[in-house]
C-alpha angles and dihedrals in degrees: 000000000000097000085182115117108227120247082251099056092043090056095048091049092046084053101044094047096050088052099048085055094067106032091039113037110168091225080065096045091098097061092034106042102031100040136072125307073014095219139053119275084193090058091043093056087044094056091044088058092043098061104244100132087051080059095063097049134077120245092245082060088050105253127111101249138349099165116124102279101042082051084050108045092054092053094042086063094043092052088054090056095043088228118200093203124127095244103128094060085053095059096038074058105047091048093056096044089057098047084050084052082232126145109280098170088100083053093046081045096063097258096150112237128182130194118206111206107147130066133198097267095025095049094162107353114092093202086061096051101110096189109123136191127205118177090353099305121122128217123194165059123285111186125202099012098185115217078010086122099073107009110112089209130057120197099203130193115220136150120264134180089334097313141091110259145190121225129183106217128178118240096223091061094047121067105247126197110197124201147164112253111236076244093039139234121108128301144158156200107228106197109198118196107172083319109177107242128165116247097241092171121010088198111038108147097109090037087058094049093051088054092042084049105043085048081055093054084048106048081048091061095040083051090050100054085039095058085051101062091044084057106058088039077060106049091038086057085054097056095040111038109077138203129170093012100306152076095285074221088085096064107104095215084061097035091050089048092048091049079055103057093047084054091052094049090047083060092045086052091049095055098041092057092047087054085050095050085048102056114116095023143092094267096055113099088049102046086053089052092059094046090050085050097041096041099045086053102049094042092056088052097047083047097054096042098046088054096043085046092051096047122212100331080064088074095037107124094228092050109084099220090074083059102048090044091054093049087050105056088037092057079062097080101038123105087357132334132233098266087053093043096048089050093050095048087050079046098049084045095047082058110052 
């Protein structure tokens, strides 16, 4: 496996991190990413002029990538900068549209979309979704729609003549519930009673796991440059905070637990990159599954013991590491959690 980034990559994720510095500076999280519309309509524009969006798509959609890594390197950004922005969903869209063989240049434009999959008792498990369409009405209820608070379209999932569906509703004709995430960024409850929608895929069902499973890859990523950054707060704190008369850093039980951490982010990078590899192929549901397993694992752990090595100022609101610890653990249940992922991989191996 070649682990080398390409010149063009490189260039993208130099790019992309310069500008995140400057439009999302973490000093300036708290307004962004807590407050109404919860994220930053500037930046948006900014990403949007940057490219980003091109990069998630595939060139017959008309982008300029959308394999595993490209899909990776900007998350992975984005992660570093603990953007607030609604990128995922618009992914998760571009990827659906695609696989439809529908339009997707007002998506690589910038136009927000959100795709609202799970529901309040079917969180992650399509067979569990209850939203059904008849004559192309939908009737439901879709819960946590991430980027829901601000997109003008909805792609929604919904039964149809026996089958999972995808629908294009309006969000004007839907009832949309906007909200802050507890880890911010934007989010809804779209609330669907014999609201009107345009049938965009009548089976849908393996449309909708290449998405669920690209979004895994991503939040992955997002988790990764996260952890890294983690990471050096937490090694800067070593060789700056004293006791006794010396960096606490000295000290080999710290040392020993902060060696650890860096060991358990090289495997989250390894597996990452291996899910990455994997995109577009036969092994790629389940390699995103054991990155989603492995990762939400790992970045749970180098929460915890970054904050427990920092002491009380590591959950003070105006100290990033509280931020990037609570979009860490929260990155965790999205799109499917460890416990789900671990279940579906002893599934997948039941049934061989």
């Amino acid at each position: 496996m070649n682990f080398e980034t390409s010149d063009d990559r490189r260039m993208l994720a130099d790019s992309l991190a310069r500008y995140l510095a400057d439009a999302c500076p973490i000093a300036a999280r708290a307004e962004l990413a807590y407050a109404a519309p919860w994220h930053s309509e500037a930046a948006w524009s900014g990403l949007t002029e940057l490219g980003v969006f091109y990069a998630l798509a595939c060139e017959e959609a008309g982008g300029m990538g959308g394999t595993g890594f490209d899909i990776s390197i900007v998350f992975e950004q984005l992660g570093r900068a603990l953007c607030p922005e609604p990128v995922l969903p618009m992914l998760l869209g571009l990827r659906l549209l695609a696989a439809a063989g529908r339009d997707v240049a007002p998506v690589l434009d910038g136009q927000p979309v959100a795709v609202g999959i799970g529901e309040l008792d079917a969180p992650y498990d399509l067979d569990g979704i209850e939203t059904r369409a008849q004559a192309g009405r939908l009737t439901g209820r879709k819960s946590l729609v991430y980027g829901g608070a601000g997109a003008a379209r909805l792609l929604i999932a919904a039964w149809s003549e026996g089958k999972l569906a995808l629908f294009e509703v309006k969000a004007e004709d839907a009832q949309v519930t906007g909200y802050g995430m507890i880890d911010g960024g934007p989010a809804a409850e779209v609330f669907l009673d014999d609201t009107p929608g345009t049938l965009v895929l009548a089976d849908a069902r393996g449309a909708l796991e290449d998405a669920l499973d690209a979004g895994a890859l991503a939040l992955c990523a997002e988790a990764l440059g996260a952890m890294e950054i983690v990471q050096g707060l937490l090694v800067d704190y070593l060789k700056t905070r004293k006791q006794f008369g010396q960096p606490i850093g000295a000290f080999q039980a710290l040392q020993h637990r902060a060696i650890d951490l860096g060991i358990e982010i090289e495997q989250a990078r390894s597996i990452v990159i291996l899910a990455a590899a994997a995109e577009g192929g036969p092994e790629f549901a389940k390699r995103a599954a054991q990155a989603k397993f492995l990762v939400g694992q790992i970045a749970r752990q180098v929460s915890e013991e970054a904050i427990q090595m920092h002491g009380g100022i590591g959950i003070t609101w105006d100290y990033p590491l509280a931020h990037f610890a609570k979009r860490l653990v929260m990155i965790d249940a999205q799109l499917g959690d460890t416990d789900w992922h671990l279940e579906r991989l002893m599934t997948a191996l039941t049934q061989r």
